[in-house]
N, C-alpha and C positions, 0 to 999 in steps of 0.2 A: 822872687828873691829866694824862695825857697829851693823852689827847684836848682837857679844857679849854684847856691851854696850846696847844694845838695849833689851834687856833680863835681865837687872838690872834695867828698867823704871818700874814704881807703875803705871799700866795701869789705878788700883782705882783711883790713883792722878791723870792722865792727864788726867781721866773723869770728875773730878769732877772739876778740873782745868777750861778744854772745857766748859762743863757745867756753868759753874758761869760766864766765861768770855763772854759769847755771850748776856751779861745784858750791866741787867740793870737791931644854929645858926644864924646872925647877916644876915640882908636883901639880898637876890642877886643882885645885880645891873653889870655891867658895869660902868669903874671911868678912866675919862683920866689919860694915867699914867703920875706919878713924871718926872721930869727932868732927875733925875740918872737911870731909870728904861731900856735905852736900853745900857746903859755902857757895854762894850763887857766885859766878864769871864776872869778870869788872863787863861794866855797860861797854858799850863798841861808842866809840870816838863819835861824833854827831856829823862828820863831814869827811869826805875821802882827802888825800893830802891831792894836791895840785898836780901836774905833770913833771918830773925831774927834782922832788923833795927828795931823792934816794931811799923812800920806804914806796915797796909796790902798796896797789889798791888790793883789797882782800880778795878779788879775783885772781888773774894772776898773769896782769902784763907784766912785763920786764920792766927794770929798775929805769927811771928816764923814758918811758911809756906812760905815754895817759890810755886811760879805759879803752879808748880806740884804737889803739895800738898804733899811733904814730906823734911823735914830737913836731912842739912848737907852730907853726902857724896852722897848719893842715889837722894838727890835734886840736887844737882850739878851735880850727872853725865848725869842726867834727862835734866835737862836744856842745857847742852852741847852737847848733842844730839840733842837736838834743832836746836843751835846756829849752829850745824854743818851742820844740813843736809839744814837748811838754805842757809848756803855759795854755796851748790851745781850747785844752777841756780841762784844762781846771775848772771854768767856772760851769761846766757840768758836772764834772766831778761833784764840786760840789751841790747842787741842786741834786742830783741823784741821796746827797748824804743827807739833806737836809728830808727829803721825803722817806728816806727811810728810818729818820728819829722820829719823825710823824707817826706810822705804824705803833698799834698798839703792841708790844713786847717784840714784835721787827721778824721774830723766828716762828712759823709755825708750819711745824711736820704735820705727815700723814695722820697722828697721833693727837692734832690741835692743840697740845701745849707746846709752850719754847722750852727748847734744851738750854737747859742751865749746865753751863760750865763752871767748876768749881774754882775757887782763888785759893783754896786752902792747899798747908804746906802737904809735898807728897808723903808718904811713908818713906820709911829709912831702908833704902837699898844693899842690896848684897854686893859686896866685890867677887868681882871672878881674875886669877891671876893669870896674866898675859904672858904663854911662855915665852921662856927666853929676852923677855926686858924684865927685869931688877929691879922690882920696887914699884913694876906699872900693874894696873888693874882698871879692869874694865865695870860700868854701872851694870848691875841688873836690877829689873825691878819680875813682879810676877811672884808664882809660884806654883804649887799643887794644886791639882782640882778641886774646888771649893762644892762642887754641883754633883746630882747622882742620875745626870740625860746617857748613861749609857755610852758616851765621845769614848774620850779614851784611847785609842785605836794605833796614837802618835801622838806625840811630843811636840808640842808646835812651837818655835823658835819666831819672834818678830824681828825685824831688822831696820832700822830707820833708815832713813836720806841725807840730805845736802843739809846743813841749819836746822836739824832738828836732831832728839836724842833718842833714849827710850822712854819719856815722855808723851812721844806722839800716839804710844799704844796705852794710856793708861785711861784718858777720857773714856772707853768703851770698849774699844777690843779685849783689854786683859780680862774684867770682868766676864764680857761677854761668854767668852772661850772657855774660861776658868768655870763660871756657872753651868756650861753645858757637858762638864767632866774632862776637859781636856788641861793636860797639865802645862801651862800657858808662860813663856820666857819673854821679854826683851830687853834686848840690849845695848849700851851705849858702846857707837866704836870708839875706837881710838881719840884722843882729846876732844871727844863731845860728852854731852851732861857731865856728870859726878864724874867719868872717870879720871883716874888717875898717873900723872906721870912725875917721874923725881926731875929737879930741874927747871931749867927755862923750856915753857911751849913751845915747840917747833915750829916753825911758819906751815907744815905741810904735818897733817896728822898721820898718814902713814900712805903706804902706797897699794894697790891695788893687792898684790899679793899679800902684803901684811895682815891687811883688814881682812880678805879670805882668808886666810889662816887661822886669824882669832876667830870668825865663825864657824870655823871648823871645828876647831879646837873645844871652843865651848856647847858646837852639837854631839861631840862624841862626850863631856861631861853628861850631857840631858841622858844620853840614853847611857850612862855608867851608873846614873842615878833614879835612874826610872828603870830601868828595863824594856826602853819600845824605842822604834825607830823614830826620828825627828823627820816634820815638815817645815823647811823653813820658808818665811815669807819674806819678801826686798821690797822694797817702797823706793822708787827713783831711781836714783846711784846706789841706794841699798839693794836694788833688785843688779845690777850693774856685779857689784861685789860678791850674793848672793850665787848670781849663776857662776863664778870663777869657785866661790867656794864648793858646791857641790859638784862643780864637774871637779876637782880635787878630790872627793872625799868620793864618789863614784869609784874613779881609778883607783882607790888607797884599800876604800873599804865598801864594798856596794852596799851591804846590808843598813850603812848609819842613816842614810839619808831615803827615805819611803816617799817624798814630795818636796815640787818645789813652787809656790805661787808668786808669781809676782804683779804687784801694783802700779800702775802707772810708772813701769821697769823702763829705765834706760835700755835702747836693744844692745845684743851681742856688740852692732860694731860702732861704740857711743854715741855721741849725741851730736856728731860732724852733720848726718845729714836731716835729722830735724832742723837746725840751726840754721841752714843752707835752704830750707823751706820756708821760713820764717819770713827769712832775707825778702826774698823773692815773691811770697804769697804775701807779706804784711809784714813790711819794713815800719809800720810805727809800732807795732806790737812787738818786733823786735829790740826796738830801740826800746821799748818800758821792758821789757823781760831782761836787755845788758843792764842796762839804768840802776834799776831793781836789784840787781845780785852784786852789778861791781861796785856800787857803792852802801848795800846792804840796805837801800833806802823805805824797802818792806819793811822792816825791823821800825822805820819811825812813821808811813806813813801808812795807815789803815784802809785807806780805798787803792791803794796799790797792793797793797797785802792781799786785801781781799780778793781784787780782779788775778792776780797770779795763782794764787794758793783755795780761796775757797768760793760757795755756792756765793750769790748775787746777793742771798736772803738770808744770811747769817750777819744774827745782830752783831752793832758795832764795839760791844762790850766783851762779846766771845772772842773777836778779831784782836782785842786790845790783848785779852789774856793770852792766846798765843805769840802774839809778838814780841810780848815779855818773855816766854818761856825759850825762843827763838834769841833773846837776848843774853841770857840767862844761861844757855845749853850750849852755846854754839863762840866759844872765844873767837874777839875779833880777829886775831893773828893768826888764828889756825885756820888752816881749811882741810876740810876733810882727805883732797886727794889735791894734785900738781895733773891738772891735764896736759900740760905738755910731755910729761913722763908716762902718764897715759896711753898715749897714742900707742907705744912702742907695746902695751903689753893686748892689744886690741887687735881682732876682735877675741873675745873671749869664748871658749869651747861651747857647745849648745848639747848638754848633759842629756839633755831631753830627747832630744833627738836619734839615740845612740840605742841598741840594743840592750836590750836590760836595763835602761836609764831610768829614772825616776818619773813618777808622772809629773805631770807639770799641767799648774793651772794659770793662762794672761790673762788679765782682767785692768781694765782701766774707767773712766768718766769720759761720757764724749762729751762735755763740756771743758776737757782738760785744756789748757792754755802751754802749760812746758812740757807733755810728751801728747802730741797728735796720735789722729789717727794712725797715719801712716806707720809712725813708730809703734804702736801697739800690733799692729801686723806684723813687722817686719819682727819683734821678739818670739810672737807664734808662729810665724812661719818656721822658724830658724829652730823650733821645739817640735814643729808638727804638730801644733795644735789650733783650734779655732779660737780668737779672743773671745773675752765676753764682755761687752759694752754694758755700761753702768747711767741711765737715763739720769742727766741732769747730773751726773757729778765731778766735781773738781778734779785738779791734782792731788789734792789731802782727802781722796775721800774718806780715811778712816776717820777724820776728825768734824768731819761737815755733817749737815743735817739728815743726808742722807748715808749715814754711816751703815745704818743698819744693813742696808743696800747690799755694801759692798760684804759688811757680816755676815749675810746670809748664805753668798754666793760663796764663799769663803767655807763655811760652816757644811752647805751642801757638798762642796769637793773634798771636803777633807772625808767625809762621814763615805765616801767611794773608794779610799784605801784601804787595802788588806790588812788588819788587825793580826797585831804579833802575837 
């Protein structure tokens, strides 16, 4: 039955489905933010609307498109397919959950205690002003080096992904980095976390060139205010953004930008041919990674969260707290970028790769589920560089158990830049 039904899917739609759903002037200064500026996001809706309600799914079929990208009987029996082969492991899914509420405290690193993740409110954020939007401003969280390890050397800029803010850098990396002398930024783009816009949210937070732009923007503030050049790091689609911004600021200005790292980075030419691997190597993993994003269904269910986003062994209380901060950070109706407008600005220049270019460090988890191997090659290759593979870690690896992991390899390439 399955197979038959399964021979009536629009394999074009559930690609293009997968594809869409794995998304996402006036002086610069820093301005303490407003009062209302950390007001948590209303919750995202509990259920995606139906096919042809006239509001798209937060992925980003067209209006009269379901998630699979085709209407009425062929969409529904597409999506039922889904929904069915879903049901199959549930009832391991669940047995897998139940043995690991078993486990005593569920998480234990290298270190033998469990990482505790904090529930408490963040600190109050700096606004950075977005040139040329009126009124709009971007989250930072971070600051000056708190530590006296000698870093220093650069300015290190963080950059989030798809459903996340600059929250993602504050469990460990800001710390981290800020303790070993390095003067440590991240920041939320356009309509994620805190930041701010006048108006009604956009369905699309901004587009590729935009969101470069503002990271541009605000690495030439780091080093207006520090004095040393910036390393900036991209996480997913932030790494996607990341290399469009420095091969910008390369051409513009070569001296701002001293590195560029990126994490489990979308390659130069996006995320078409991971997606297309997926299909083909493991159509039920494709089907939970559309499932997943188009209907934001990680946001409520915790053992899909975890199998996309983190390690196997991260307790179910950790997984709870980010998927609120993913609720929280991430408005329903916005999405980070419009891949179908995408495409046209793709692929993106490879900075790295270029005489006098930046150095550039890839680095990912080969346990990653949304950027494979192959994609972590295909970013290095296209910089000239070797990956470096992260034993046992996820897509989030800054936030997983093995963070330090990806910390240190982090920590060791930066401490290999020429100090201003």
């Amino acid at each position: 039955v399955v197979s038959s039904v399964g021979a009536r899917l629009s394999a074009r739609g559930l690609a293009r489905a997968m594809a869409c759903s794995f998304c996402i002037g006036p002086p610069l200064h820093l301005v303490p933010p407003p009062t209302s500026a950390g007001t948590a996001r209303a919750a995202l809706r509990a259920a995606a609307r139906p096919s042809g309600s006239g509001e798209p799914l937060a992925a980003c079929p067209s209006e009269g498109e379901s998630v699979f990208g085709t209407s009425g009987p062929r969409g529904s029996l597409a999506l039922g397919l889904a929904l069915a082969t879903l049901a199959v492991t549930t009832h391991a899914h669940r047995r897998q959950q139940q043995r690991r509420r078993r486990r005593e405290g569920c998480l234990l690193p290298r270190s033998g205690r469990r990482v505790a993740v904090s529930t408490a409110a963040a600190p109050a954020a700096a606004l950075f002003s977005v040139p040329g939007v009126e009124g709009a401003a971007l989250e930072v969280l971070g600051g000056p080096a708190i530590g006296s390890h000698g870093g220093g050397g650069v300015t290190l800029l963080l950059v989030h992904g798809s459903y996340r803010a600059a929250w993602c850098w504050e469990p460990y990396f800001l710390d981290f980095f800020r303790s070993r002398g390095f003067d440590t930024y991240a920041l939320s783009l356009r309509g994620q976390g805190s930041s701010i816009r006048p108006g009604t949210p956009p369905p699309v937070a901004g587009t590729l060139e935009e969101h470069a732009s503002d990271v541009a923007a605000f690495a030439a503030k780091l080093q207006q205010l520090h004095g040393r050049p910036v390393a900036v790091l991209g996480h997913s689609f932030g790494g996607l953004i990341v290399q469009q911004a420095v091969a910008d600021m390369s051409g513009r200005s070569p001296s701002l930008v001293a590195g560029m790292a990126l994490l489990a980075s979308v390659p130069p030419s996006g995320n078409a041919g991971l997606v297309g691997r997926y299909l083909w190597r493991s159509p039920w993993l494709a089907a939970r990674i559309t499932w997943g994003f188009a209907t934001r269904a990680f946001e409520r269910d915790a053992g899909l969260c975890r199998e996309l986003f983190f390690e196997s062994e991260m307790a179910d209380e950790d997984v709870k707290v980010y998927m609120q901060r993913m609720k929280d950070g991430c408005p329903a109706g916005t999405r980070l970028l419009d891949l179908r407008a995408l495409a046209g600005s793709l692929p993106v220049p490879a900075a790295g790769s270029l005489a006098g270019g930046p150095a550039v460090l890839v680095f990912g988890g080969d346990k990653d589920v949304i950027v494979d191997a192959e994609a972590l090659d295909e970013t290095a290759r296209a910089h000239g560089v070797t990956p470096v593979r992260l034993p046992g870690a996820a897509h989030d690896a800054m936030l997983g158990p093995r963070w330090r992991d990806a910390a240190e390899v982090l920590l060791a390439w930066l401490q290999t830049l020429p100090r201003s």
